[in-house]
MIFIBA-128947 format. One record per residue (C-alpha): residue number from 0; residue in one letter; x, y negated, z negated. Coordinates in steps of 0.5 Angstrom, whole numbers. Example, Ala and Ser with C-alpha at 12.3 -4.5 7.8 and 13.67 -1.06 7.14 Angstrom:
BEGIN
     n   res    east   north      up
     0     A      25       9     -16
     1     S      27       2     -14
***
This chain:
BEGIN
     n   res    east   north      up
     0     X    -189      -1      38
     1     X    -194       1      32
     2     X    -201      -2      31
     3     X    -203      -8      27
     4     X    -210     -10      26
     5     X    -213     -16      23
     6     X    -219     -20      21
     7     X    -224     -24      27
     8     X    -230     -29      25
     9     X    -237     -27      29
    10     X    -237     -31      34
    11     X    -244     -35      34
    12     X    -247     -41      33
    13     X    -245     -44      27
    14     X    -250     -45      22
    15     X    -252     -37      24
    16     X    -244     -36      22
    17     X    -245     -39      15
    18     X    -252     -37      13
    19     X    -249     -30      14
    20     X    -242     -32      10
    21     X    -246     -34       4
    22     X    -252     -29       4
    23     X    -257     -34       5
    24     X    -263     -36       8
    25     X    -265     -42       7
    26     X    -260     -48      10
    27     X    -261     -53       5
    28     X    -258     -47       0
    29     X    -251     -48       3
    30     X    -245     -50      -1
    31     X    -242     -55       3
    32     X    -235     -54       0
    33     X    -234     -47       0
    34     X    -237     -49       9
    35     X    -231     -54       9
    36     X    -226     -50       7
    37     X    -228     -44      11
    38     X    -230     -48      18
    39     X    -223     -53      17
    40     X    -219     -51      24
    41     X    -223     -47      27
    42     X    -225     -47      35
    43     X    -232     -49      37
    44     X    -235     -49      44
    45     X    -240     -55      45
    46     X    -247     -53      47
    47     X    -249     -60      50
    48     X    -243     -61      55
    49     X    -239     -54      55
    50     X    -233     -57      51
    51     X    -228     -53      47
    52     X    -227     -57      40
    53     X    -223     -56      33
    54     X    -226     -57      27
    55     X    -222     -62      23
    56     X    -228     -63      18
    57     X    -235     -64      16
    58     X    -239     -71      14
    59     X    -240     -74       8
    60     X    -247     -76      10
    61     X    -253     -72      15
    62     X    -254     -72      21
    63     X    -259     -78      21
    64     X    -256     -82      16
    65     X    -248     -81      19
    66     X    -247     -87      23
    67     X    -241     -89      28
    68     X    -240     -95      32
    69     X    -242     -94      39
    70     X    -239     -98      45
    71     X    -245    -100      50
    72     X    -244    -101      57
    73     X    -247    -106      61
    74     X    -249    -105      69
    75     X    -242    -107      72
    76     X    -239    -102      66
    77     X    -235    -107      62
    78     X    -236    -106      54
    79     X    -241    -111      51
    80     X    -239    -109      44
    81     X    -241    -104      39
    82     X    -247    -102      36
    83     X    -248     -97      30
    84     X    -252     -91      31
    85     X    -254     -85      27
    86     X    -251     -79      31
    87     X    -258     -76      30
    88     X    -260     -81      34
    89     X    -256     -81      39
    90     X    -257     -74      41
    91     X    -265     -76      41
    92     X    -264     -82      46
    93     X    -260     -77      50
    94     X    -266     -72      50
    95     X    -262     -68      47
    96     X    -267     -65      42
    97     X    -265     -63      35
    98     X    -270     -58      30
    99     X    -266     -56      25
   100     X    -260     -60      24
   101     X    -262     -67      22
   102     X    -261     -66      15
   103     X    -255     -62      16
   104     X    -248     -65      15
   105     X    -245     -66      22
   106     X    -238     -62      24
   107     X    -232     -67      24
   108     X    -228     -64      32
   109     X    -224     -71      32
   110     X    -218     -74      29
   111     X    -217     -76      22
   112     X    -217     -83      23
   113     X    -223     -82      30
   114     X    -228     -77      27
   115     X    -233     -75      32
   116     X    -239     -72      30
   117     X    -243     -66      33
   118     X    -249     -63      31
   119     X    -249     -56      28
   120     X    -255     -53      32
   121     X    -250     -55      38
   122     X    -245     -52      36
   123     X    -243     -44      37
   124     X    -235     -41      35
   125     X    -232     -39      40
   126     X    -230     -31      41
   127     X    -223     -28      38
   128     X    -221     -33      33
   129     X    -216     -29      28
   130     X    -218     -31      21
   131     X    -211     -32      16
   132     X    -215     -34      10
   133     X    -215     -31       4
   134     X    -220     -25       4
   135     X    -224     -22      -3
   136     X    -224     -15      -5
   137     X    -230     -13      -1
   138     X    -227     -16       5
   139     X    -220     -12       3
   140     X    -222      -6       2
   141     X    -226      -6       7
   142     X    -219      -8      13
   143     X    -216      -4       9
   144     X    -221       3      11
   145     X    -223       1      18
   146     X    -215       0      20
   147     X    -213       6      17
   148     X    -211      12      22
   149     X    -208      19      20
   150     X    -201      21      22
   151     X    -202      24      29
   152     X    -208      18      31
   153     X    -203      14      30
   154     X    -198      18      35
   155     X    -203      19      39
   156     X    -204      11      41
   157     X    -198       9      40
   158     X    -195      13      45
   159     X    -202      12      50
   160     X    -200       5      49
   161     X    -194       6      51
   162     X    -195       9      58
   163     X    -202       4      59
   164     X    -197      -2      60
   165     X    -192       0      64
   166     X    -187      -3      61
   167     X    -182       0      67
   168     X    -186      -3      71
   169     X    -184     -10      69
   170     X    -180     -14      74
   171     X    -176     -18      68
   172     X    -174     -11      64
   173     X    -172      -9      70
   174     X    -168     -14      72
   175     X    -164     -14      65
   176     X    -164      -5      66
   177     X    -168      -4      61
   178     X    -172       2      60
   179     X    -177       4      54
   180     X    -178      11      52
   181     X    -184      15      52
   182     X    -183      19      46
   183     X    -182      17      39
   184     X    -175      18      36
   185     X    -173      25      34
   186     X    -168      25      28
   187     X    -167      30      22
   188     X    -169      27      14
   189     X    -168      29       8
   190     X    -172      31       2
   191     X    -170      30      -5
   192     X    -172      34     -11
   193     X    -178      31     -16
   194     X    -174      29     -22
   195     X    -176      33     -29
   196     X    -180      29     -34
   197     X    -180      30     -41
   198     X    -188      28     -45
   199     X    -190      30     -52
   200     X    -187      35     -56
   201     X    -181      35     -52
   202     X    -184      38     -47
   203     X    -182      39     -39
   204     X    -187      36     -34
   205     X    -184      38     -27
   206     X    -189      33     -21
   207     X    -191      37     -15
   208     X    -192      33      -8
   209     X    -192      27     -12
   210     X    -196      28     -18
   211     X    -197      31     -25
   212     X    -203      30     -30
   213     X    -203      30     -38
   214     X    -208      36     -37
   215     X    -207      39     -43
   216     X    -201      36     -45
   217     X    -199      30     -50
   218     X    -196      23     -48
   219     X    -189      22     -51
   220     X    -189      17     -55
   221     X    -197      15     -58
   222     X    -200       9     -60
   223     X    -205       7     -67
   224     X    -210       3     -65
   225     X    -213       0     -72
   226     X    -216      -7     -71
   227     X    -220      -7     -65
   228     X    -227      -8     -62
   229     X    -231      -7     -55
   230     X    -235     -13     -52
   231     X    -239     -12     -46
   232     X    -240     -18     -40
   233     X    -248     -15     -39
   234     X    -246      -9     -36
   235     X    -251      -3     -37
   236     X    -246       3     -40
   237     X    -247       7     -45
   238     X    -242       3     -51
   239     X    -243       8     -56
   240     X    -242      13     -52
   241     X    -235      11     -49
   242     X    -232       9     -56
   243     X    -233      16     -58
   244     X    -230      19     -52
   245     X    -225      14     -51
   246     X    -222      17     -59
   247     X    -224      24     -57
   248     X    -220      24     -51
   249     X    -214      19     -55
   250     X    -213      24     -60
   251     X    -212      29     -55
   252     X    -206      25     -52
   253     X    -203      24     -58
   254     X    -206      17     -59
   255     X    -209      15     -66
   256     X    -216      11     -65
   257     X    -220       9     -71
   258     X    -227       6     -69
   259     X    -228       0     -67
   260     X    -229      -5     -72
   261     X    -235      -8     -67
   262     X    -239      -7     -60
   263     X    -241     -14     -58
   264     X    -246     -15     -53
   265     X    -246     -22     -48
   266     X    -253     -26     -51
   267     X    -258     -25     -45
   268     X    -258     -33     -45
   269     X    -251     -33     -41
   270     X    -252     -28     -36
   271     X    -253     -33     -31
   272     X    -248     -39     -33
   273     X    -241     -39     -30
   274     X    -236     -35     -31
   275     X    -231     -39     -35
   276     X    -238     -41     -40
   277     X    -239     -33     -40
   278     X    -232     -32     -42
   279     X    -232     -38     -48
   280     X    -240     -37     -51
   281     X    -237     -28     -52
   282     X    -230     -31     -55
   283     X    -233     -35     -59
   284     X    -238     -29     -61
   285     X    -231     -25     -62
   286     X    -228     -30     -68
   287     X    -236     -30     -71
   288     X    -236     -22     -72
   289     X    -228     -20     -73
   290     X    -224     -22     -79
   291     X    -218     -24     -75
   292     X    -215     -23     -69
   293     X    -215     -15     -66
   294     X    -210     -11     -64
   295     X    -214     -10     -57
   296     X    -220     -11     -54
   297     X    -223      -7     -49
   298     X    -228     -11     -44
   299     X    -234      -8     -40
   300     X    -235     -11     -34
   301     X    -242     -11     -30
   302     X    -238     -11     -23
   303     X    -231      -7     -20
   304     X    -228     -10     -14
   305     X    -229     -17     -15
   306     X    -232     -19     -22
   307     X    -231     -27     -23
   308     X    -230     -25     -31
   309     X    -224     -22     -29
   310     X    -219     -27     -29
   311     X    -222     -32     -34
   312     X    -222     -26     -39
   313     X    -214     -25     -38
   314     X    -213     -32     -39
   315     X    -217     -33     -45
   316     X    -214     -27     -48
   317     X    -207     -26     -45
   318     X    -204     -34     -44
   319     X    -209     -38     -50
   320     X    -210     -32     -56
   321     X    -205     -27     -54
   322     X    -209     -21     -55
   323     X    -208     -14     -50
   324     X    -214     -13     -47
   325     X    -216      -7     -41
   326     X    -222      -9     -37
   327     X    -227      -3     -35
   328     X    -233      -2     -29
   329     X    -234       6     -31
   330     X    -238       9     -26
   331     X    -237      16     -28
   332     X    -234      17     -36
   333     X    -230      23     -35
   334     X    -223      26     -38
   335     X    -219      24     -32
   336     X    -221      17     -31
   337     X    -220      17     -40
   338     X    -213      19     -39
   339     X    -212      14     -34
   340     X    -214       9     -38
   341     X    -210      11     -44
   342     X    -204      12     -41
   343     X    -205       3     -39
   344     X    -207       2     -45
   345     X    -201       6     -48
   346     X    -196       2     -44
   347     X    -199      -4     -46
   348     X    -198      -3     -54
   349     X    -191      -1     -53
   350     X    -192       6     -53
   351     X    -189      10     -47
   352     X    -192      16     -44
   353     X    -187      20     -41
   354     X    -179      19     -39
   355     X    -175      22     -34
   356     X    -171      28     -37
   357     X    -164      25     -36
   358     X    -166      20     -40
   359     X    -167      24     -45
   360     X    -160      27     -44
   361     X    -157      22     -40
   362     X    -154      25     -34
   363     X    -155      19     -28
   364     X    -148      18     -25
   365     X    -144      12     -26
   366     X    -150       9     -32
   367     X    -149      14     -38
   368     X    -142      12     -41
   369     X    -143       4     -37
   370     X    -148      -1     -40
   371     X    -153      -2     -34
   372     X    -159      -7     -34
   373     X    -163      -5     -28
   374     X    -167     -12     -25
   375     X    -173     -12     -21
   376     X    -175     -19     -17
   377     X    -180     -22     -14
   378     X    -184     -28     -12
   379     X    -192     -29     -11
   380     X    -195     -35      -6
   381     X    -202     -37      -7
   382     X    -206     -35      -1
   383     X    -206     -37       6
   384     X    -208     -44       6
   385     X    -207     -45      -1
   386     X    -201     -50       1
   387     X    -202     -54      -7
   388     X    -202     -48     -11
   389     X    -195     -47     -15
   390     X    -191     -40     -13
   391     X    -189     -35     -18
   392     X    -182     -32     -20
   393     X    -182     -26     -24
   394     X    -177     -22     -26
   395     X    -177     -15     -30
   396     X    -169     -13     -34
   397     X    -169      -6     -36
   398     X    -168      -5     -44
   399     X    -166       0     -49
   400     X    -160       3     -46
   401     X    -159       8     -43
   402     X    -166       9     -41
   403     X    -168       6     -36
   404     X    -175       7     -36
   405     X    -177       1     -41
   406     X    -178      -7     -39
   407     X    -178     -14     -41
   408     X    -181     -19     -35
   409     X    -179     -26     -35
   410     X    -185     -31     -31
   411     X    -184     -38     -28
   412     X    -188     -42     -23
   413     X    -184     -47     -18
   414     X    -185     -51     -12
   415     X    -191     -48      -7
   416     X    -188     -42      -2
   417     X    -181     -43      -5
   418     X    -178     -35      -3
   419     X    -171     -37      -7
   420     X    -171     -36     -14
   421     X    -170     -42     -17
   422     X    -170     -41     -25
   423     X    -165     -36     -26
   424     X    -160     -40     -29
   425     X    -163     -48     -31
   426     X    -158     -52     -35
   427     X    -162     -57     -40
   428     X    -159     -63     -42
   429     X    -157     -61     -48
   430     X    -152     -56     -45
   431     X    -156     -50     -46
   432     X    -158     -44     -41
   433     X    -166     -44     -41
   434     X    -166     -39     -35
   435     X    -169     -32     -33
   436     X    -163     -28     -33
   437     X    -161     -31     -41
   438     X    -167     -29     -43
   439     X    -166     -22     -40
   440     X    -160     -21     -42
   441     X    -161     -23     -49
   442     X    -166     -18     -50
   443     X    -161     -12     -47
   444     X    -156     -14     -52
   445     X    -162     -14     -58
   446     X    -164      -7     -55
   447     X    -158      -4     -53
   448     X    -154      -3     -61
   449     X    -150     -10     -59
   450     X    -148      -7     -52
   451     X    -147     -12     -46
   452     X    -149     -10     -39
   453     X    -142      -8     -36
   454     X    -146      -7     -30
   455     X    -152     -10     -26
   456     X    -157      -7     -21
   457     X    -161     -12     -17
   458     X    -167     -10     -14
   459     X    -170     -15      -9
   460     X    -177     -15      -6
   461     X    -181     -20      -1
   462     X    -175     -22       3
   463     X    -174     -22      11
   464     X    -167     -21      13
   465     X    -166     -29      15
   466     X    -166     -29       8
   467     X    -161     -25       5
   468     X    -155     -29       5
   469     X    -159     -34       1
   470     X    -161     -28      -3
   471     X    -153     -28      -4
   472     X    -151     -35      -4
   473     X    -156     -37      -9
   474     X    -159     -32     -13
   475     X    -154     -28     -14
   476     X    -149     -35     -15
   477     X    -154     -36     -21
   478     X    -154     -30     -25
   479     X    -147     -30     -24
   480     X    -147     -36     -27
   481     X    -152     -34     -33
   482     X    -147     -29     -35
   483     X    -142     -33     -35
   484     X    -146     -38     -39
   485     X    -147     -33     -44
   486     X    -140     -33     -45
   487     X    -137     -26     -42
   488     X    -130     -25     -42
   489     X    -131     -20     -36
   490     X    -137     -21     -30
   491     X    -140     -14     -29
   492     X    -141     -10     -24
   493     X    -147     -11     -19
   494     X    -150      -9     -14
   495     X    -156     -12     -11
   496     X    -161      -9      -7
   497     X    -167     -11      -2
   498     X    -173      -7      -2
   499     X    -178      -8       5
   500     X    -186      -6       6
   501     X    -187     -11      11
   502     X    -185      -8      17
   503     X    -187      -3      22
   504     X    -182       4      21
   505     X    -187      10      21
   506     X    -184      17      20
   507     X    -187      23      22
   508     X    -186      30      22
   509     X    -184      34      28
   510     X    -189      41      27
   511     X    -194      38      22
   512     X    -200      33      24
   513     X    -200      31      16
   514     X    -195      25      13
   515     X    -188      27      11
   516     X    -187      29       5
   517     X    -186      26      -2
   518     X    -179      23      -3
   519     X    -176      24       5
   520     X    -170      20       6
   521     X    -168      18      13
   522     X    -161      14      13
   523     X    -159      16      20
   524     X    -160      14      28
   525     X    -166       9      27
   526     X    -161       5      21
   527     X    -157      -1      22
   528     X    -150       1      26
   529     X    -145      -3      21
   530     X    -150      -5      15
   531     X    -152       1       9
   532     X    -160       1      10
   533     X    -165       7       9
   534     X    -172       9       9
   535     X    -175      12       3
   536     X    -182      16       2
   537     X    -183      17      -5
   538     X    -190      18      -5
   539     X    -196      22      -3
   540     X    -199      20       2
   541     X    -206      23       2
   542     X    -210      18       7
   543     X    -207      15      13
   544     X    -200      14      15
   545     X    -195      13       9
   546     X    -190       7      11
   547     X    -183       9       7
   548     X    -179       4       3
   549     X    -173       0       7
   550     X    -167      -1       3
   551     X    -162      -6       4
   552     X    -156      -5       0
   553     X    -153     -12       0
   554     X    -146     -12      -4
   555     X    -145      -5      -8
   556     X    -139      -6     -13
   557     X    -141      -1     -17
   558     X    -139       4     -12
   559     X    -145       9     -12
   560     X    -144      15      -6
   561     X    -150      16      -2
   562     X    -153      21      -6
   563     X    -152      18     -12
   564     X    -157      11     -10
   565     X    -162      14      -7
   566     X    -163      19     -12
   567     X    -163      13     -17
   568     X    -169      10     -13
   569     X    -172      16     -13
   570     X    -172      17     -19
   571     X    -175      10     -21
   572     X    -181      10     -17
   573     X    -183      17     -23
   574     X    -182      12     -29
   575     X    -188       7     -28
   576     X    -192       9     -34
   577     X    -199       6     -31
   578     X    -198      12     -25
   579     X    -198      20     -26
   580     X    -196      19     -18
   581     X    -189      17     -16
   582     X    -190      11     -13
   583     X    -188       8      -5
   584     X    -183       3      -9
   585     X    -178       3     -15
   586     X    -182       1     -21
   587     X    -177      -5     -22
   588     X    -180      -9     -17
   589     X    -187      -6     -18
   590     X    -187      -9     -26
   591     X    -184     -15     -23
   592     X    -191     -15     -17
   593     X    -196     -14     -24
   594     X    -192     -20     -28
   595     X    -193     -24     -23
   596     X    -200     -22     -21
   597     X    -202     -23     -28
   598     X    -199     -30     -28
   599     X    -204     -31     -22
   600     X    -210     -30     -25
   601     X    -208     -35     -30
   602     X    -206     -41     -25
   603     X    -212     -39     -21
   604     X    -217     -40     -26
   605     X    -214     -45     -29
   606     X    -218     -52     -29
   607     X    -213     -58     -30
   608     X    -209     -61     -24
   609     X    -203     -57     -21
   610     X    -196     -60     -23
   611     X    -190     -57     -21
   612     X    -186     -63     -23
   613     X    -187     -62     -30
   614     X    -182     -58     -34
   615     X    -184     -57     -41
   616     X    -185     -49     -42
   617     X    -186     -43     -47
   618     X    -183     -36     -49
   619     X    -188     -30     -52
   620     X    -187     -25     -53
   621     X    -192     -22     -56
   622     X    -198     -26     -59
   623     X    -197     -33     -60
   624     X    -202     -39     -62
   625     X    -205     -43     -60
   626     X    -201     -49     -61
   627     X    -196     -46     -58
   628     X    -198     -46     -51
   629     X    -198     -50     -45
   630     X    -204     -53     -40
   631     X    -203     -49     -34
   632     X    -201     -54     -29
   633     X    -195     -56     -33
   634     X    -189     -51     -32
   635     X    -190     -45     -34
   636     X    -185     -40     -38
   637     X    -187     -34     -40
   638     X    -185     -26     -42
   639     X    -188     -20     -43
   640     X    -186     -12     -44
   641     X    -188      -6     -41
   642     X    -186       0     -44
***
């Protein structure tokens, strides 16, 4: 048993619903789009006649111009015919007074080829409706803060809830002899040691309870910025003031920053436009003042949580011009918020801030003599109730072997809510291999003095367990293919592992009210009776209650003992170059999660129709032109790195 919480609509009349939803005052202010959208099944009761309805629509036209034919009645109750009439005036003929609704679109509760029409102001949403669409950032954070509970709340109302229902007393669990237990489960953990990481000039930096910091200390492998400029969506910061910090705190981390060639202020002008028009009018001001393309551009947003420049800025940039960028909203200009923000655009330049010490010395058991590609898979879906928007399978391939902290991603977009990947091998007529896999195992071998991957670890996310003998027959199927494509006289050896979030485990510990530990291991009593599965908290779990990590390991023909693969996993969630915590997941997964994110925000803003049909496609690896690129509703193809 454990809690879930979840979002309902404020139950009410309709139009106070809406007004409310959209921050306004004034009916006729409505967007009536955005309305149709959000009241689309919804329940309703009726104020006139009692009844419950569905909500299937809203009417093109108003109240007192929507007509429909109304069937009239003689004496004896025999039809007479049909005659059309508005819905306003049907309602007036009834003495049903309407103040505000005449000229007002009408809610649509019947079916799509009989619609019935009923009044706004007559309508009220009904109570306990669960809302599943997509929600904004506010709305997020804000489930996310009021659903959270510290270890022991959450104990306590599991365990009242518990003895509350009285499970015992059931005559059905009864009569199969079946009991519940009052208390939690009690079993024994382990905690695996925090690996030692290795930063600039060589030196040794041991996390504690998750974390380190770079206080005092030097990235491992810097970055020089030369060609590079801020621009500035209207948002009031000092600009001047930041670039100087920014290259104060650079150097101090080992990163050569030169000043930035311009700072570029958004035209007054364009402050209240959309934000597309916003992102073109300042990147038209950017090619004016530059002499060429930058190496980076630094972007302060006026908005934290849900600024719509975002997304049209990245797409702009990353998918049209190929130029990095890091997007900004500081409050408070301190050293610490400066590391975090030089340690992301460190990574994204091909920098790297710091590597596990056994990669430095390679000591990892059963990779350091075998050439081993570490991959990390994941597929993101568009919102719910977003049944058009294409589904996008990312890929992340381990590089520059025997590390195991450097990554390629690879990106393609396939048919709507698709889980099974299904370009990781794709024949092209012509009898080449244009799939996921080649293109990461190619980059292997580049990176790798010449050495093919003689072993394979596959990292796996967002996949139930109905699912994990797709994941063997066909996705497994096709990146043995991949390899055999490639011409590879002996397949190497793979292991394939599932990793879950989504579940409802929480570990606790027995005599302390705080989370367990980072890097806690349960592998017994409350895992699979035949199948290997374990637990893990890599992370720090400082607000609320942490959920550990479960991992499935599926097929394992490389061999690893227990000790060997949870110290693998471990150590992987210490390598993600964005982050001085250890992470909830391995990084492999979570680079796949932000390739795929990414990806996103170009699918989600971009203005041409979607079509999954089409299959023309394109590789970067780096920055590319213009002409290079495809319109975004056609297949699309593409590889970044994250170092």
């Amino acid at each position: 048993m454990d809690v879930s919480s979840t979002m309902i609509l404020t139950p009410g009349p309709v139009l106070d619903f809406l007004l409310t939803n959209q921050n306004l005052r004034d009916p006729r202010q409505i967007d009536w789009g955005k309305a149709r959208k959000m009241l689309k099944n919804l329940r309703v009761k009726a104020r006139h006649n009692n009844m419950e309805f569905k909500i299937i629509g809203i009417s093109e036209k108003a109240c007192n111009q929507q007509y429909f034919p109304l069937k009239m009645r003689s004496g004896d109750g025999s039809t007479e015919g049909t005659v059309e009439i508005t819905v306003y005036d049907y309602f007036k003929n009834r003495n049903i007074e309407l103040a505000n609704s005449a000229y007002l679109p009408c809610l649509d509760v019947g079916k799509l080829k009989r619609p019935n029409y009923l009044p706004l102001e007559l309508c009220s949403l009904i109570s306990l409706q669960r809302y599943t669409k997509a929600l904004s950032s506010m709305q997020r954070a804000s489930l996310v803060e009021k659903s959270r509970q510290k270890p022991q709340d959450r104990i306590r109302t599991v365990t009242d809830a518990v003895k509350n229902y009285r499970y015992d007393d059931d005559p059905m669990l009864k009569a199969c002899g079946i009991s519940i237990e009052k208390q939690l489960t009690a079993f024994e953990g382990r905690v695996l040691n925090a690996p030692t990481l290795k930063v600039g000039n060589s030196e040794d930096c041991v996390p504690r309870n998750g974390r380190w910091n770079f206080n005092q200390k030097r990235l491992l492998s810097p970055i020089q910025i030369k060609r590079w400029a801020i621009v500035n969506f209207s948002a009031r910061c000092d600009i001047s003031y930041l670039s100087q910090e920014l290259i104060r705190c650079g150097r101090s981390k080992g990163i050569h920053i030169d000043n930035p060639h311009s700072l570029i202020e958004e035209d007054s002008q364009w402050r209240r436009a959309g934000p597309v028009v916003r992102v073109e009018k300042l990147f038209e001001q950017v090619k004016t003042k530059l002499p060429g393309p930058p190496e980076f551009l630094l972007c302060i947003l006026p908005e934290r949580k849900n600024c719509d420049i975002y997304g049209p800025w990245k797409k702009k940039n990353l998918h049209e011009m190929g130029i990095f960028t890091q997007c900004l909203s500081p409050t408070k200009i301190n050293d610490q918020y400066l590391t975090n923000v030089l340690l992301k655009i460190n990574s994204k330049l091909g920098g790297m801030n710091s590597l596990l010490e056994v990669e430095r010395i390679p000591t990892l058991p059963r990779l350091k003599e075998t050439p081993t590609m570490i991959l990390g898979m994941d597929v993101s879906h568009g919102s719910p109730g977003q049944s058009d928007v294409p589904s996008i399978a990312a890929v992340v391939g381990s590089r520059s072997w025997p590390l195991i902290s450097r990554y390629r991603a690879s990106v393609r977009t396939q048919s709507p809510k698709v889980e099974m990947i299904d370009s990781l091998f794709k024949l092209l007529p012509n009898g080449e291999d244009d799939g996921i896999i080649r293109e990461l195992l190619v980059e292997f071998y580049k990176s790798s003095q010449g050495r093919k991957p003689e072993q394979i670890i596959i990292f796996r996310d967002g996949v139930s367990e109905s699912q994990f003998p797709q994941v063997l027959n066909i996705e497994l199927e096709q990146i043995v293919k991949a390899v055999e494509h490639l011409g590879y006289t002996r397949i190497p050896k793979i292991t394939l592992i599932v990793a879950q979030k989504n579940h409802h485990t929480k570990l606790f510990q027995s005599n302390d009210p705080n989370n367990v530990p980072p890097g806690t291991v349960v592998d017994t009593q409350i895992v699979h009776p035949r199948n290997y599965d374990f637990y893990m908290c890599a992370h720090n779990g400082a607000i609320g209650t942490s959920r550990p990590a479960h991992y499935h390991v599926l097929l394992d023909e490389i061999g690893f003992s227990a000790d060997e693969l949870q110290n693998l996993v471990h150590s992987l969630s210490y390598v993600y170059q964005r982050s001085t915590t250890a992470i909830s997941i391995v990084a492999p997964i979570c680079y796949a999660h932000l390739a795929a994110a990414q990806m996103g925000q170009f699918i989600k803003f971009d203005d041409s129709s979607s079509d999954s049909s089409s299959s023309h496609g394109i590789t970067s690896a780096g920055p590319v032109p213009v002409a290079q690129l495809p319109r975004l509703h056609e297949k699309v193809r593409s590889s970044m790195f994250f170092c």
